[in-house]
C-alpha positions, 0 to 999 in steps of 0.5 A: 236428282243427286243433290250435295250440300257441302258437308250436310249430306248427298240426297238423291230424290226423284222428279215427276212433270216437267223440268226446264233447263237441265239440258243447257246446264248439261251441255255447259258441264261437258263443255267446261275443263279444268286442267291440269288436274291434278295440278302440281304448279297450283294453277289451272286452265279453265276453259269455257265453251268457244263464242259463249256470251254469259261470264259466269261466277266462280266459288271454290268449297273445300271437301267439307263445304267451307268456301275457299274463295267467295263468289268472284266474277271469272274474267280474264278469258281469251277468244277461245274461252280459257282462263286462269285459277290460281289455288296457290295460297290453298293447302293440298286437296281436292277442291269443288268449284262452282261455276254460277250461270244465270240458269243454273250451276256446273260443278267440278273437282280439283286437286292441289298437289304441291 
């Protein structure tokens, strides 16, 4: 398990025994897109898996583990699961968003460019 703690570290340790939900958190991460990336118009597409019932809550750290948007509930998605985020008012760099579902968190990385 590698683990970050926005701007304290990464760890890697080791788990032994059972762990229940990895694999459903697993699925979602491949699931889940975020494009353009990079993006140049500071708006980007996420696009969730199709006929998914859970909404999940988005935050969005910086590269030093600052939060640059505080836990917002994501809506807004059409029926094929794409939404928008808009990181217009966020200088250039590269962000860590959190997509928090009730078992669990997927995490990705984008670039603002303007």
């Amino acid at each position: 398990i590698r683990a970050c703690t926005f701007g304290r570290g990464i760890y890697d340790g080791y788990l032994s025994g059972t762990i229940s939900g990895v694999e459903k958190i697993s699925e979602l991460k491949t699931e889940i897109n975020i494009y353009p990336n990079p993006s140049t118009n500071e708006i980007f597409n996420i696009q969730l898996p199709k006929g998914q019932n859970q909404s999940p809550t988005l935050n969005v750290y910086n590269m030093i583990g600052q939060s640059m948007i505080a836990t917002h509930q994501l809506s807004g998605y059409n029926n094929e699961g794409l939404t928008q985020l808009n990181l217009s008012n966020l200088p250039d760099g590269i962000y860590i968003v959190n997509l928090n579902y009730p078992d669990g968190v997927v995490t990705k990385k984008v670039q603002v460019m303007k």
